[in-house]
C-alpha positions as CSV (number, residue, x, y, z in Angstrom):
1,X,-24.1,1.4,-6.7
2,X,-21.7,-1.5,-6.7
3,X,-18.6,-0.7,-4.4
4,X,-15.2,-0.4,-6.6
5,X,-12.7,-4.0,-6.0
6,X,-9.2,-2.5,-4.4
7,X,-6.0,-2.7,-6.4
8,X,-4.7,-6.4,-6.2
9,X,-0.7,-7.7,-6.7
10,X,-0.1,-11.4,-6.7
11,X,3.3,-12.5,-5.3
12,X,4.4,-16.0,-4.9
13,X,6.0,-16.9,-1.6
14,X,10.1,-17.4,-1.6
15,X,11.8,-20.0,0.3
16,X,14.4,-17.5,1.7
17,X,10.9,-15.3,2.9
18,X,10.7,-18.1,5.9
19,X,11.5,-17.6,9.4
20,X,12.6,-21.1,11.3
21,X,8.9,-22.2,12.1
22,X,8.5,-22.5,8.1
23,X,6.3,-20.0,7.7
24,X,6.7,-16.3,6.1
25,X,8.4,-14.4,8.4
26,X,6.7,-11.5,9.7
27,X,8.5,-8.5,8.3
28,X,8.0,-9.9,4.9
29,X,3.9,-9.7,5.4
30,X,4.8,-5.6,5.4
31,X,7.2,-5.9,2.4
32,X,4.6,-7.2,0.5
33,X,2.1,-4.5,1.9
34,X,4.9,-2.3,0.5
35,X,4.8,-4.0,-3.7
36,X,1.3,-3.5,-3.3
37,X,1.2,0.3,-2.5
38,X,4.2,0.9,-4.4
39,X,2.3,-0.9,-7.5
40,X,-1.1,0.8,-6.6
41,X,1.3,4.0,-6.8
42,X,2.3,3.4,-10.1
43,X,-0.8,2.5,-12.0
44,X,-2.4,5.7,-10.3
45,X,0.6,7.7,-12.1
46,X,2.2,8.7,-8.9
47,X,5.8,7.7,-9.2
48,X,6.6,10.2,-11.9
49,X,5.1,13.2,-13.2
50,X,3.6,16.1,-11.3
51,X,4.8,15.0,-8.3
52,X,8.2,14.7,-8.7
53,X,7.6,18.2,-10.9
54,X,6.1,19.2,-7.6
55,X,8.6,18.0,-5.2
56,X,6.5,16.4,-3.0
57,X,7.0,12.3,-2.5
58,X,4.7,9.9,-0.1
59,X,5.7,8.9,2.9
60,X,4.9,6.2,5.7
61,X,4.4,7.2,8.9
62,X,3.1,3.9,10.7
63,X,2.2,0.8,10.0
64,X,0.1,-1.8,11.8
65,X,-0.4,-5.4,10.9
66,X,-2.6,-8.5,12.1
67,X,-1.8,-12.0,11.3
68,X,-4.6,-14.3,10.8
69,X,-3.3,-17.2,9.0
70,X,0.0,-18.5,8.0
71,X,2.0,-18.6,4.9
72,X,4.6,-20.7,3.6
73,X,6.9,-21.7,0.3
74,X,5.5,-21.3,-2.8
75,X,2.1,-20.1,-1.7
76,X,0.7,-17.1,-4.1
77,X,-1.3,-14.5,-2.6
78,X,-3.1,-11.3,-3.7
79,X,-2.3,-8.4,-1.7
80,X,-4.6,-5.7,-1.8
81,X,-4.5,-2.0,-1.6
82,X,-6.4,1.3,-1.4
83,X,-6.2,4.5,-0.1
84,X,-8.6,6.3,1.9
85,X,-8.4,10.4,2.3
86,X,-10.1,12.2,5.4
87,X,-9.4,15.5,6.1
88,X,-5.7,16.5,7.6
89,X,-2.3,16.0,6.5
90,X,-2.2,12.3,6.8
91,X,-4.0,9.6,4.7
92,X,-4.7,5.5,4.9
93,X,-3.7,2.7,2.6
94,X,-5.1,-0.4,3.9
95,X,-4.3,-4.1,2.0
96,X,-5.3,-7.3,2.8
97,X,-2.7,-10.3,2.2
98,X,-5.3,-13.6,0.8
99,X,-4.3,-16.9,-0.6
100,X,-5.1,-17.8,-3.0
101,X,-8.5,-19.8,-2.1
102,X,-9.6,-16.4,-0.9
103,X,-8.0,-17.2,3.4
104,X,-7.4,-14.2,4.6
105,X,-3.9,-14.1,6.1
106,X,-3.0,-10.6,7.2
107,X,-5.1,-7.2,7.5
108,X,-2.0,-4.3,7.4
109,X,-3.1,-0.5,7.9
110,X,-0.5,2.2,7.3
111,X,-0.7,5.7,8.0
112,X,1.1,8.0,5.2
113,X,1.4,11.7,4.3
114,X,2.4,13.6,1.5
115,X,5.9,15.6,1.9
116,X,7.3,18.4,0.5
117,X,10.5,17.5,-0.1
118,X,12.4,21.1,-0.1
119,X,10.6,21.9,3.1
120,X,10.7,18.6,4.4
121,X,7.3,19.0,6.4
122,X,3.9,16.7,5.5
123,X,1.8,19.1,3.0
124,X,-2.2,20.2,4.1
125,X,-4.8,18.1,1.7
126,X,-3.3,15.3,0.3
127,X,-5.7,14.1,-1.6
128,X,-6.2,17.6,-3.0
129,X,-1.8,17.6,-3.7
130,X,-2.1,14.1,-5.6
131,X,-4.8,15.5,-7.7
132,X,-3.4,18.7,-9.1
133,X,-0.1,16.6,-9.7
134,X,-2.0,14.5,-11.9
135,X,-2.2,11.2,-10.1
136,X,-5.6,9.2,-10.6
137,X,-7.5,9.3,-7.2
138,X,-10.1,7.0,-9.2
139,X,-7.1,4.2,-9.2
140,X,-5.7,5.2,-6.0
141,X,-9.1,5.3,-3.9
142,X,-12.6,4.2,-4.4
């Protein structure tokens, strides 16, 4: 069995992205850690539909990143992203930030749950929630 390729977004690096050393400035690496999930999102069909029928939204809890190799202007870079369910009311979605010639450049975890938004409390099963609201866990996780 061959393991499943994560979700990939490429963005190009902005000029007004860099902090004064030149390089991309580190709150950008977790905006772009934040297109990628949001994209992953919406191919998996999670941004409308059943969840929004069901009142429930995603929601980041924490976020962790390591830096391993800089980026500057008018770099382009494939950001990764999948999610990975255990048990609980909480759920990963880990991305990795490459250049182009395949460098790794940043590792970001994030912790998320799944919310009710009436009750305003993180729902049991996530993965299980997702699923009867009709978003692709085959897109969304491997």
């Amino acid at each position: 069995m061959t393991e499943r390729e994560p979700f990939r977004t490429q963005i190009k690096v902005r000029h007004y992205e860099l902090d004064t050393l030149g390089h991309l400035n580190h709150a950008v690496y977790h905006s772009y850690g934040e297109v990628s999930r949001l994209e992953l999102f919406e191919a998996a069909g999670a941004l409308k539909g059943g969840l929004t029928e069901a009142k429930l939204a995603s929601v980041l809890l924490e976020s962790h990143i390591s830096f391993r190799r800089e980026l500057r202007a008018g770099d382009v870079v494939e950001v990764t992203c999948e999610a990975k369910f255990g048990d609980g009311k909480t759920f990963r979605m880990d991305s990795n930030i490459y250049k182009v010639d395949g460098t790794l450049a940043a590792e970001i975890t994030c912790t998320l749950g799944l919310m009710d938004l009436e009750r305003r409390k993180l729902v049991d099963d996530p993965r299980g929630r997702f699923e009867r609201a009709g978003v692709d866990i085959s897109v969304l996780s491997g």
